[in-house]
C-alpha positions in Angstrom: 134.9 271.9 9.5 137.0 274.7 8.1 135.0 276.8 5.3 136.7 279.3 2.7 135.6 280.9 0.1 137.8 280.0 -2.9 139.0 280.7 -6.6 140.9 277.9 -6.7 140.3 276.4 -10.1 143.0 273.5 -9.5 141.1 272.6 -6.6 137.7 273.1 -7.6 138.6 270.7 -10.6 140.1 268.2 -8.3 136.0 267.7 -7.1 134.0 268.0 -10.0 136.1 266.5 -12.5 136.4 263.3 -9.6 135.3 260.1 -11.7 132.4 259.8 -9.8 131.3 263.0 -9.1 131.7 264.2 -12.9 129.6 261.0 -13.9 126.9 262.2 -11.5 126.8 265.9 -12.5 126.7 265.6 -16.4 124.0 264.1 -18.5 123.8 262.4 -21.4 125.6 263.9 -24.3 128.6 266.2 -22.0 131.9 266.1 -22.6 134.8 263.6 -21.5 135.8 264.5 -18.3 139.1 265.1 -19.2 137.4 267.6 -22.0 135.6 269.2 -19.8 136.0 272.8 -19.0 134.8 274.4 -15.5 132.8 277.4 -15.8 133.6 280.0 -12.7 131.7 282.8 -13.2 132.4 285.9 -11.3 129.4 286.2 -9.4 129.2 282.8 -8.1 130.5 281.7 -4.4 132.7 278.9 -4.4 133.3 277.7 -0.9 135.4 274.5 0.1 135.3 272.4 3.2 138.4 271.1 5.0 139.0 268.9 8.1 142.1 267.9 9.2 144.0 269.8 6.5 141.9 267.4 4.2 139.5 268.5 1.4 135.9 267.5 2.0 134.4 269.3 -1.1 133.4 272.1 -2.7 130.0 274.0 -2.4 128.9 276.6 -5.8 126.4 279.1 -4.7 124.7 280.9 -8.1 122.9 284.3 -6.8 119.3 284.6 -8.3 119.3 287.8 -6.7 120.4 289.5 -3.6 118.8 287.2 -1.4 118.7 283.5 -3.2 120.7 281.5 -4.0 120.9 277.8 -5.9 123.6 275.6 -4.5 125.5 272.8 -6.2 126.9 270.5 -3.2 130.0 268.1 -4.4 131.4 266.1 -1.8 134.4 263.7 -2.6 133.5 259.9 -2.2 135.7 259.6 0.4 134.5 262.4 2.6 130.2 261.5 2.7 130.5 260.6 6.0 130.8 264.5 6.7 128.7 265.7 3.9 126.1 266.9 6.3 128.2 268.7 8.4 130.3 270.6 5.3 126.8 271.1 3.6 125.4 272.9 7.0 128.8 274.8 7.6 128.1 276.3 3.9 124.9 276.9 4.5 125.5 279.1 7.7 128.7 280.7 5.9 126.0 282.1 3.2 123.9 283.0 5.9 126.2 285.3 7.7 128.3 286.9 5.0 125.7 287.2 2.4 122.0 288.5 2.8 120.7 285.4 1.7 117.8 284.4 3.0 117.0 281.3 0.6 118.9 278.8 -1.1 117.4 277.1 -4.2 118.9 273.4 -5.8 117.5 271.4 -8.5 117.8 267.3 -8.6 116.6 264.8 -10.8 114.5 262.1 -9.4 117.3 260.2 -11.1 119.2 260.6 -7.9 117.2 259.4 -5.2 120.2 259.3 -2.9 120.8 263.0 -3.4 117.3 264.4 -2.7 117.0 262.3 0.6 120.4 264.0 1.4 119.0 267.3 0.6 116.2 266.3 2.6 118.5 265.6 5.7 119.5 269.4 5.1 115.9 271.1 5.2 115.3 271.4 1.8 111.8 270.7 1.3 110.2 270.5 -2.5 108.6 273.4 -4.2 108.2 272.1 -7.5 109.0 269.8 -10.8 110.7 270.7 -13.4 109.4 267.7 -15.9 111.2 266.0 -18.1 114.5 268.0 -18.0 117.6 265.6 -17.2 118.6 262.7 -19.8 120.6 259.9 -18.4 121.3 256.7 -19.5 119.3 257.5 -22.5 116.0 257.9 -20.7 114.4 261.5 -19.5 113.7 262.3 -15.5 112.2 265.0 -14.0 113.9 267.5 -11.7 112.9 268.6 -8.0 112.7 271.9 -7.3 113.7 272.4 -3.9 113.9 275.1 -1.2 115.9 276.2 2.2 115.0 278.9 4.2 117.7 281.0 6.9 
């Protein structure tokens, strides 16, 4: 798995504005996809994952400070079969070229899928945040969830 940090917006659309990917990050009440404008701000790390000169997906880290950081993981439909291994080669590019030492994500227990995936990571839940993700018309709660170097 070949990891780069990247500014790419072409190719950082080409993930989360994916059908299926965009469906699963926005909640009720976002824009159409094809309205939808992606946010890069200047602090955040955007890393993306290739294999065989092939995109895997595209891993946002937001600093909370010098030393955590909350990761958004998009992998293309496609490419799940290596979502472990790009999510763990992001995780260790963090580790060395950043003084991270945590790594924070958030996921609505709308998603069971996606929090035992980020249980298969090491994540391990630190909290709720209730009530705080509309989809399909109904309200879930979030996971708070942690990693540790």
């Amino acid at each position: 798995m070949i990891v780069e940090e990247t500014r790419n917006r072409e190719l950082v659309e080409r993930v989360l504005k994916h059908p299926e990917i965009y469906e699963r990050i926005t909640q009720d009440g976002a824009p159409k996809c094809e309205d939808y404008q992606i946010y890069m701000p200047k602090k955040a790390i955007f890393l993306s994952g290739s294999e065989d000169g092939e995109l895997v997906g595209v891993m946002i880290f937001d600093p909370l400070g010098p030393v955590c950081f909350d990761c958004h993981i998009h992998v293309l439909p496609e490419k799940r079969t290596r979502a472990l291994v790009f999510a763990k080669s992001c995780f260790d590019w963090l580790w060395t070229h950043t003084a991270a030492i945590k790594i924070t994500a958030q996921i609505a227990t709308y998603f069971p899928d996606v929090l035992g995936f980020a249980n298969k990571c090491g994540f391990v839940p630190e909290g709720i945040n209730s009530r705080s993700f509309v989809k399909g018309g109904r309200i879930y709660d979030q996971i708070y969830l942690g990693l540790y170097r």
